[in-house]
C-alpha positions in Angstrom: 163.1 54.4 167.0 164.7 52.5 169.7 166.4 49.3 169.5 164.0 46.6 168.1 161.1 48.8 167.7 161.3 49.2 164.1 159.6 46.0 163.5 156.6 47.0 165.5 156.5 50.3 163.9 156.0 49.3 160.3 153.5 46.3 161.8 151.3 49.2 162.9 151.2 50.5 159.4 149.9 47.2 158.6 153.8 46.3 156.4 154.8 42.3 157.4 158.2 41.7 157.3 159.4 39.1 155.0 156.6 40.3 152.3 156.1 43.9 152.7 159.4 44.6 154.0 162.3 43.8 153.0 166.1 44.4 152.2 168.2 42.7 149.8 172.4 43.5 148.6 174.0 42.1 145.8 177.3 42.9 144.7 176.3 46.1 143.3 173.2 47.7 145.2 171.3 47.8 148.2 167.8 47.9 148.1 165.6 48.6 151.0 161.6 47.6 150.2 158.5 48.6 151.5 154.9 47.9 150.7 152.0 49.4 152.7 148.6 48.0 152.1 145.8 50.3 152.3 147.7 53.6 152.6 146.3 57.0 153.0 148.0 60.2 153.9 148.8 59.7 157.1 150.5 56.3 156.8 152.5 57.7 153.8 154.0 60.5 155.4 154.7 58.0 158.7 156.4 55.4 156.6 158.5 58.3 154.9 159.5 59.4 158.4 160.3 56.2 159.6 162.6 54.9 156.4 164.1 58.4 155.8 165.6 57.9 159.5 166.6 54.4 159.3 168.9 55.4 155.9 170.0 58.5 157.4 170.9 58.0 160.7 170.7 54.3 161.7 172.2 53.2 164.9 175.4 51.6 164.2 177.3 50.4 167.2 178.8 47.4 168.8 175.5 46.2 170.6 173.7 46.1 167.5 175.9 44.8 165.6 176.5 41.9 168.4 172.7 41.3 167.9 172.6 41.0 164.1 176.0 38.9 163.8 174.2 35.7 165.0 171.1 35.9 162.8 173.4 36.6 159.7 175.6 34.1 160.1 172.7 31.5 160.5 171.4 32.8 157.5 175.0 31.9 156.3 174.4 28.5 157.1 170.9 28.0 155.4 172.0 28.8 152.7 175.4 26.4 152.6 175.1 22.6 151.3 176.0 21.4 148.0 174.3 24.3 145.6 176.3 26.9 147.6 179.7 25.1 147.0 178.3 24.5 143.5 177.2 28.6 143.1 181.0 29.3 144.7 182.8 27.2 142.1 180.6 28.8 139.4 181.7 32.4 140.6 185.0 31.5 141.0 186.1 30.0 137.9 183.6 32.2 136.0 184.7 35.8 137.1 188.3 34.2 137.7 190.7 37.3 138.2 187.9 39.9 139.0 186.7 41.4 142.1 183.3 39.0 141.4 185.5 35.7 142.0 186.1 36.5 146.1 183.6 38.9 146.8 180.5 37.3 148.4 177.9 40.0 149.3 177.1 37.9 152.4 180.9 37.6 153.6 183.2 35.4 155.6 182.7 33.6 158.5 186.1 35.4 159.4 184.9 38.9 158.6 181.2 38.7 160.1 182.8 37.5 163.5 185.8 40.4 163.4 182.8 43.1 162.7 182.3 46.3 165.1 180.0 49.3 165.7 182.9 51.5 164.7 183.8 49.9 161.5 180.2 48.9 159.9 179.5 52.3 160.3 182.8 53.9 158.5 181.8 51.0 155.6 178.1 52.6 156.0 178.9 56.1 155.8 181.6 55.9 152.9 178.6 54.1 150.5 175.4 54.7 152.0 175.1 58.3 151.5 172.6 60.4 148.9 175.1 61.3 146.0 174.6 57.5 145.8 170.8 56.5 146.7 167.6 56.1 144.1 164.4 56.7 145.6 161.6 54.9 144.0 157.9 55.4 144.8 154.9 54.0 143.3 151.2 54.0 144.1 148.1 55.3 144.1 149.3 58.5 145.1 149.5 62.8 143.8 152.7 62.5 142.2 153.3 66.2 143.0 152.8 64.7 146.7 155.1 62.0 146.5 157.9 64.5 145.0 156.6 66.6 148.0 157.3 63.6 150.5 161.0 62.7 148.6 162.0 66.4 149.0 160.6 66.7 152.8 162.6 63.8 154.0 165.5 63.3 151.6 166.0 66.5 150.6 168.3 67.6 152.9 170.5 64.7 153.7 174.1 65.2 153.3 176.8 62.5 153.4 179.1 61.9 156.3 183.5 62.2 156.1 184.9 61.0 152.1 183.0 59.2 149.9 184.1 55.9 148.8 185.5 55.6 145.5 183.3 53.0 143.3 185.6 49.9 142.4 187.1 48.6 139.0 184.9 45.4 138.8 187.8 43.8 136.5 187.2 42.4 132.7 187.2 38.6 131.6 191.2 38.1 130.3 191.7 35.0 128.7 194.9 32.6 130.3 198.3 33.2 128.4 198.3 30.8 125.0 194.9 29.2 125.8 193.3 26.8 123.4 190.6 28.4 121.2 187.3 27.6 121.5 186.6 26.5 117.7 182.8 26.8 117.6 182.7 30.7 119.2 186.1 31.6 117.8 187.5 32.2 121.2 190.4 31.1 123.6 189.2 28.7 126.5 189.8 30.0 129.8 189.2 28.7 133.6 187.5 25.6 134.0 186.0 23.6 136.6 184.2 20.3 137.6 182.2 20.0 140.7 181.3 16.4 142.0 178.3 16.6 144.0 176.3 13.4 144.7 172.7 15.1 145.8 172.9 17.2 142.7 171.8 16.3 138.9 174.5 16.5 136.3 174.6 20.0 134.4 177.3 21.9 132.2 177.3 25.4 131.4 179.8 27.7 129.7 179.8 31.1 129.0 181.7 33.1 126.1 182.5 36.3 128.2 182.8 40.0 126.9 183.9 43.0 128.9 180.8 45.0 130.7 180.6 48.5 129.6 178.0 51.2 130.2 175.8 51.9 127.0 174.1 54.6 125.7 170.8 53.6 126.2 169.1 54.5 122.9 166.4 53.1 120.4 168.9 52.0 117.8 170.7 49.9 121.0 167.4 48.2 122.4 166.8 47.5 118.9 169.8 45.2 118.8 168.7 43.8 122.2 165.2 42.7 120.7 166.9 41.1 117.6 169.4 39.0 120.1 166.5 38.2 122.0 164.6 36.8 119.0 168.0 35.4 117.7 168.4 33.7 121.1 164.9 32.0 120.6 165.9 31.2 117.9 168.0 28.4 118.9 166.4 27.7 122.1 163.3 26.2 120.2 165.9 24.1 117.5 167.6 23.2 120.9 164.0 22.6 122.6 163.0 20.4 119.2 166.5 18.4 119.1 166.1 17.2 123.3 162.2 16.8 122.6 163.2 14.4 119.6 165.7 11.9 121.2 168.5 14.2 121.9 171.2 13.3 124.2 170.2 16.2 126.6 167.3 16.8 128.9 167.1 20.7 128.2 169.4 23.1 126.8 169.1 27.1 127.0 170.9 30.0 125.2 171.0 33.3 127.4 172.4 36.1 127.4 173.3 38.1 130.6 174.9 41.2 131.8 176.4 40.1 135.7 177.1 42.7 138.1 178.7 45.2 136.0 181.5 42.2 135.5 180.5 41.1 132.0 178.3 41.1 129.3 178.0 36.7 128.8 176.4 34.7 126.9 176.0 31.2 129.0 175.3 27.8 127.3 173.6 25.4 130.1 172.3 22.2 129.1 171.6 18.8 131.6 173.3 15.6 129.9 170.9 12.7 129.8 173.6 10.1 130.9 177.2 9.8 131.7 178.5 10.8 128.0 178.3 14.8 128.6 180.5 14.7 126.0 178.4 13.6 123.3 175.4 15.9 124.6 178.2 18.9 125.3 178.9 18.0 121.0 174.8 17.9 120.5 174.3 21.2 121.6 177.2 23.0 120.1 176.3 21.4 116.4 173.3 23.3 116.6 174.9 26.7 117.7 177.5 25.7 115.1 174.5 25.7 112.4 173.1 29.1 113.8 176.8 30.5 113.3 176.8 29.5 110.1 173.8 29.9 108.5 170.9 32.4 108.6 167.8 31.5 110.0 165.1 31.1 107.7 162.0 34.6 107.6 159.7 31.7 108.9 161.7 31.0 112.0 162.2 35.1 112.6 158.5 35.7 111.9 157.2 32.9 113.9 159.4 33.9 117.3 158.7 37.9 116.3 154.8 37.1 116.8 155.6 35.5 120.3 157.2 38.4 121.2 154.4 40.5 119.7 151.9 38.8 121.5 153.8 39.2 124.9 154.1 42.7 124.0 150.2 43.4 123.5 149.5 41.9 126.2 151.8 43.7 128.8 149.8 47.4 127.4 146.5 45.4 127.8 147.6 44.8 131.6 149.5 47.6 132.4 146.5 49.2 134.5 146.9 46.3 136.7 150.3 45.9 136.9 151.4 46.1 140.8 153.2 49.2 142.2 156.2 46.4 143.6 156.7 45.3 140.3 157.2 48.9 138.7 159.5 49.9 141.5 161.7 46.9 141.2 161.5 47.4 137.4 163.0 50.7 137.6 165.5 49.7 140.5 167.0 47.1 138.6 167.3 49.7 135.3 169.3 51.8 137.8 171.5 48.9 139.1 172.8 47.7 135.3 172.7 51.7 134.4 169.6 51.8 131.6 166.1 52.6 131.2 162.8 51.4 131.9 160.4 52.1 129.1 156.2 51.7 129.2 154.9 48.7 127.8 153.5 51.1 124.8 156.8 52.6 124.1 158.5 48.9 123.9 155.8 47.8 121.5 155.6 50.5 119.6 159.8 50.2 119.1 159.3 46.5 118.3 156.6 47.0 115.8 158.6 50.1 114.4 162.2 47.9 113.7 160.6 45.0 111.4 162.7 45.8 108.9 165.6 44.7 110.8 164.2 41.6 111.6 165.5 40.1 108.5 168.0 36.7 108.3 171.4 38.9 107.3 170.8 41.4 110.3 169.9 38.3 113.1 172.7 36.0 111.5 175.1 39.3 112.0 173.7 39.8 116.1 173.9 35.9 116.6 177.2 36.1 115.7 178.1 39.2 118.0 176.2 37.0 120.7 178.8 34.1 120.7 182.1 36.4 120.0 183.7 37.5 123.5 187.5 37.2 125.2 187.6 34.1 127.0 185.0 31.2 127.2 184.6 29.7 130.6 183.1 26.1 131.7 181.4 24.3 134.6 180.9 21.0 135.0 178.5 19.4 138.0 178.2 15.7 138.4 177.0 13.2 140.6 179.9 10.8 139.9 183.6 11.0 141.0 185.9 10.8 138.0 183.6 11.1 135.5 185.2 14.3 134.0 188.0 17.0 135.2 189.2 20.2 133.3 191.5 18.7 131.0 188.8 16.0 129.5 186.1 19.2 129.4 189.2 21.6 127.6 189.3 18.7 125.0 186.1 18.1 124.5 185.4 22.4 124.1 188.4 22.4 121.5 186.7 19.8 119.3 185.5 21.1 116.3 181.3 20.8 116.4 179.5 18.9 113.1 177.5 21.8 111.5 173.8 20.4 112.3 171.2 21.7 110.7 168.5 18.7 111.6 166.5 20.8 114.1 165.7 23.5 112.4 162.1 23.8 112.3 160.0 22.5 109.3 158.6 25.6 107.0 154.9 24.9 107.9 152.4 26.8 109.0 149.4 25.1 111.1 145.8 27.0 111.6 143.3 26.0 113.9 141.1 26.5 110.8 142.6 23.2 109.4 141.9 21.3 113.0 139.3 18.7 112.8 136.0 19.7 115.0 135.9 18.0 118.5 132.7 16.5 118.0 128.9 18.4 117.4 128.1 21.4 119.5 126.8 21.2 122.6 123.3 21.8 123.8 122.7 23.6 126.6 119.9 22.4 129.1 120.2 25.2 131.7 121.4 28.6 132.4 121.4 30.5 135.7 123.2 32.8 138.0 124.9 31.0 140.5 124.1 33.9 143.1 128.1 34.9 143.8 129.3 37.9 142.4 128.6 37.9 138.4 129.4 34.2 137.9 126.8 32.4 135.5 126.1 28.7 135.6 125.8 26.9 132.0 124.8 23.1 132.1 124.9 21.2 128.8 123.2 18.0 128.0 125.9 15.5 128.4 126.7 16.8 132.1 129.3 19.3 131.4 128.9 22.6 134.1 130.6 25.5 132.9 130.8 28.5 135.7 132.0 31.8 133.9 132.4 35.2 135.3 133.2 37.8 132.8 134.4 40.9 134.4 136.9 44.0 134.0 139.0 43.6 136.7 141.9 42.1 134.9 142.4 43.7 130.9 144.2 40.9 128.7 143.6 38.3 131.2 141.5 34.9 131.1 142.0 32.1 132.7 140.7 29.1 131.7 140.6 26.2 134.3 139.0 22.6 133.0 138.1 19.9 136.2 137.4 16.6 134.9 138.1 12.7 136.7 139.3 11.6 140.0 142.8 12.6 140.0 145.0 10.8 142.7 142.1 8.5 143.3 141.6 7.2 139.8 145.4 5.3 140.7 145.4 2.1 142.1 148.5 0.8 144.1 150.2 -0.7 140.7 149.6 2.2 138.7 150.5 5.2 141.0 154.1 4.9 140.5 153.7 6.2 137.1 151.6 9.1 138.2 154.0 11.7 138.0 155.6 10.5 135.0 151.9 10.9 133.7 151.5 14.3 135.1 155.1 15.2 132.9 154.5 13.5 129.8 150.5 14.3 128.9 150.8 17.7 127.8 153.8 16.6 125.3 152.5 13.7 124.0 150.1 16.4 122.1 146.9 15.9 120.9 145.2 14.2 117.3 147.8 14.0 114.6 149.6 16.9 116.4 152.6 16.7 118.4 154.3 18.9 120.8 156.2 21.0 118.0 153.0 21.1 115.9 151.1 22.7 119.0 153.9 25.3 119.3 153.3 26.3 115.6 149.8 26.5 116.1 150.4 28.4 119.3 152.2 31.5 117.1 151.0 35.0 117.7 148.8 33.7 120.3 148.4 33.8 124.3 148.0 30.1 124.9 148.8 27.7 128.0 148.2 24.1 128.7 149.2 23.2 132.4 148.2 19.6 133.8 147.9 18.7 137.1 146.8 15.8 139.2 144.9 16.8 142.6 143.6 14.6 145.3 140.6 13.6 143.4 140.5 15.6 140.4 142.9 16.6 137.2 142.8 19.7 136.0 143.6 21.6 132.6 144.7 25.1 133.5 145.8 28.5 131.5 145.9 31.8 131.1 145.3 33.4 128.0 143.4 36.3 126.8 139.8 37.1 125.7 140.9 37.0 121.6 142.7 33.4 121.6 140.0 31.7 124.4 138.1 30.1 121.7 141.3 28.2 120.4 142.3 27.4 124.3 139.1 26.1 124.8 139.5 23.6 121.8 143.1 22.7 123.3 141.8 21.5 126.2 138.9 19.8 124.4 140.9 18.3 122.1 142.8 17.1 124.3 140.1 15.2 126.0 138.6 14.2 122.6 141.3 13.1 120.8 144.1 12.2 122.9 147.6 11.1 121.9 150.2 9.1 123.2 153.5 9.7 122.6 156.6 7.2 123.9 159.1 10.3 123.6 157.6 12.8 126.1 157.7 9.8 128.6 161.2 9.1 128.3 162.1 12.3 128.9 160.0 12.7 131.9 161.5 9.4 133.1 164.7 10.8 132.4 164.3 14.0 134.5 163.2 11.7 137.3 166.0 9.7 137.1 168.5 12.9 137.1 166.9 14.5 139.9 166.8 11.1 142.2 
């Protein structure tokens, strides 16, 4: 291809750039993406031909690099403002002392100016070369063809001069006599407070553990599932103790393997006011509790049936799943050095390893979760002087109250126990609406009903319920509070149940409950699946039936305004 014909080449194959083509780096991969709609045989051979020889041999010199400097470094620029200083001063002080901290897969100003044909393609040909590339194709294509295709075009591709040698990416070291951390057990490290005035207050810190390659077993995604249910764990007590008046907006427990840098576990919670301190002490008396103390079978059964449910649901949709997201799946495996397993294999391990799921064993894996080398802090506030690194060094070498308060209540909540709506309805009418499969229903107090059942989607319903005048049901007093409306209905709950009830009625089920306010309708959506519709369908009917109000879901949402003015 000649210069700026590459574009037009994969627009004939019917690829548009920006959805079906694209190229991304991070700090440890390139990937290169394609997606052709409608392909046959002769378009998957051409697109083969046409990639193969763009990673092979691309033209590398000083014109084209003079033509690709100006649109990168205006992409530079997009992307600047306060959440880039903000994700700079986060890299920084979080990877301080590793090759993470400095390197920005976008680079400098300085060194996107100084590039040259000569030198971009010595960088290209010491990393871009086949000991080092992962092909990934999926479709509805022979495999044996597709191997076929690889082979043809790949097959014989042999790197240009030396090989680069792949770089030590550095471990998280803890600062010489640092202050321990006395909630994780470990010393406090770099710290940092960012002032920005367009962005909402938020603090995060991280206990940080060396990265290491693992041997990607049963037994080890085993322990993965346990610190993902022990890790849900806390995020619903945390969930439960903002929902009930806490002195945070949100807080999330996560844990995070970064760039082959470190294996993290990161703390990020948004203050409801000026005292981060007293929400940074919130949050931690709660992990303190989950340190200390097992979690009760109740708690590990209710968040294994989430997971279970999620689980079912991914085999029931795996005939549908798209061909991008496989590909990226198994590109992203390569990048962090593991496997990708079928949605029947992960079930099947998680359903296999209940025995593990026990409070000694996730008490054991919490703890692992919150022991690491160094623990590292952000602060980001609106207000000048409202904290620096001393005052949030302080407040992380506090000891934290042991809090057990938001532990979930042991009680179980069936829909069988729910009072009825009201009497069933009686249908007047029943028809074909005359598009596609779609049946019209008609009941005697003027409710229309429009279903479709069909196959095209295993594990999938969606359930959408149009009712009022949305927008125009507001008049010029009352709109103001519309979006706070829009926030707060959903958590305000519905009969004698609130929010945290719902969730425990939710367990081992597929259930949603979005609200939104159009022009001149609201509307109920979800997606669920064809065993739990009956239940949605009384949410949503409950909902309108016996509606409940709720002062605490309203402060928050006027709280989340207020932080994001």
């Amino acid at each position: 291809l000649k210069q700026a014909e590459a574009i037009a080449a994969w627009q004939r194959l019917g690829a548009t750039f920006g959805s079906d083509a694209n190229a991304e780096t991070s700090p440890t991969h390139t990937a290169y993406k394609l997606d052709i709609p409608n392909i046959n045989q002769a378009k998957l051979s051409e697109s083969f031909k046409l990639l193969s020889g763009m990673i092979r041999e691309p033209v590398l010199n000083d014109a084209n690099v003079a033509a690709e400097r100006p649109i990168v470094l205006a992409e530079k620029r997009e992307r600047g403002g306060a959440g880039l200083r903000i994700a700079d001063l986060t890299r920084q002080t979080f990877f301080a002392g590793q090759r993470l901290a400095a390197r920005n897969p976008i680079g400098t100003d300085e060194t996107l100016r100084a590039a040259n044909g000569k030198d971009v393609k010595a960088f290209y040909d010491r990393w871009y070369r086949p000991e080092n590339a992962v092909i990934v194709v999926v479709g509805d294509a022979d495999p044996m063809v597709l191997a076929g295709l690889v082979e043809q075009w790949f097959g014989d591709w042999e790197g240009k001069g030396k090989p680069g040698v792949a770089p030590d990416f550095g471990d998280p070291v803890a600062p010489a006599a640092a202050p321990e951390n006395p909630v994780e057990g470990t010393p406090i490290g770099e710290l940092a407070v960012g002032v920005e005035p367009d962005l909402p207050r938020s603090l995060t810190y991280a206990i940080m553990r060396p990265w290491r390659q693992v041997e990607d077993t049963i037994v080890y995604n085993e322990g993965l599932l346990i610190d993902a249910v022990a890790q849900s764990i806390i995020n619903r007590r945390l969930e439960a103790r903002a929902r009930g008046g806490g002195s945070f907006l949100y807080a999330q427990v996560q844990q995070d393997d970064v760039s082959r840098s470190t294996d993290a576990t990161f703390v990020t919670f948004a203050p409801l006011t000026s005292d981060w301190q007293a929400a940074l002490a919130d949050v931690r008396s709660v992990i303190a509790d989950a340190l200390t103390n097992p979690p009760t079978q109740e708690e590990i059964d209710r968040e294994a049936a989430e997971f279970d449910v999620v689980f079912a649901n991914q085999v029931e949709q795996e005939s549908v799943q798209s061909g991008s997201d496989l590909a990226n799946n198994l590109v992203n495996a390569v990048d962090i050095r593991e496997t990708v397993a079928a949605p029947d294999v992960v079930l099947n391990v998680f359903r296999g390893m209940t025995a593990r799921l026990n409070p000694d064993e996730v008490l054991a894996r919490t703890k692992a979760l919150f022991d690491g080398t160094v623990t590292r802090s952000v602060y980001v506030t609106p207000t000048p002087g409202e904290a620096d690194a001393d005052m949030l060094r302080l407040a992380l070498a506090r000891e934290a109250v042991v809090d057990g308060s938001a532990r979930l209540a042991a009680q179980t909540i069936s829909f069988d126990e729910l009072p009825p709506v009201g009497e069933p309805g009686i249908i007047t009418e029943q028809k074909p609406l005359g598009l596609l499969d779609v049946e019209q229903i008609d009941f005697a107090n003027g409710v229309k009903a429009l279903v479709w059942a069909n196959d095209a989607e295993p594990g999938r319903v969606t359930v959408r319920v149009r009712f009022g005048a949305g927008y125009r049901a507001f008049d010029k007093d009352s709109a103001v509070y519309a979006a706070l409306g829009e926030a707060a209905l959903v958590g305000s709950g519905l009969g004698e149940l609130g929010q945290n009830e719902i969730d425990r009625l939710a367990t081992g089920r597929k259930l949603g409950f979005d609200f939104g306010i159009d022009e001149a309708v609201f509307t109920f959506t979800a997606q669920t699946r064809s065993e739990d519709v009956v239940d949605q369908l009384y949410l949503f009917a409950a909902k309108l039936g016996m509606p409940r109000w709720d002062k605490d879901p309203v402060i928050r949402a006027k709280a989340a305004a207020e932080l994001a003015y």
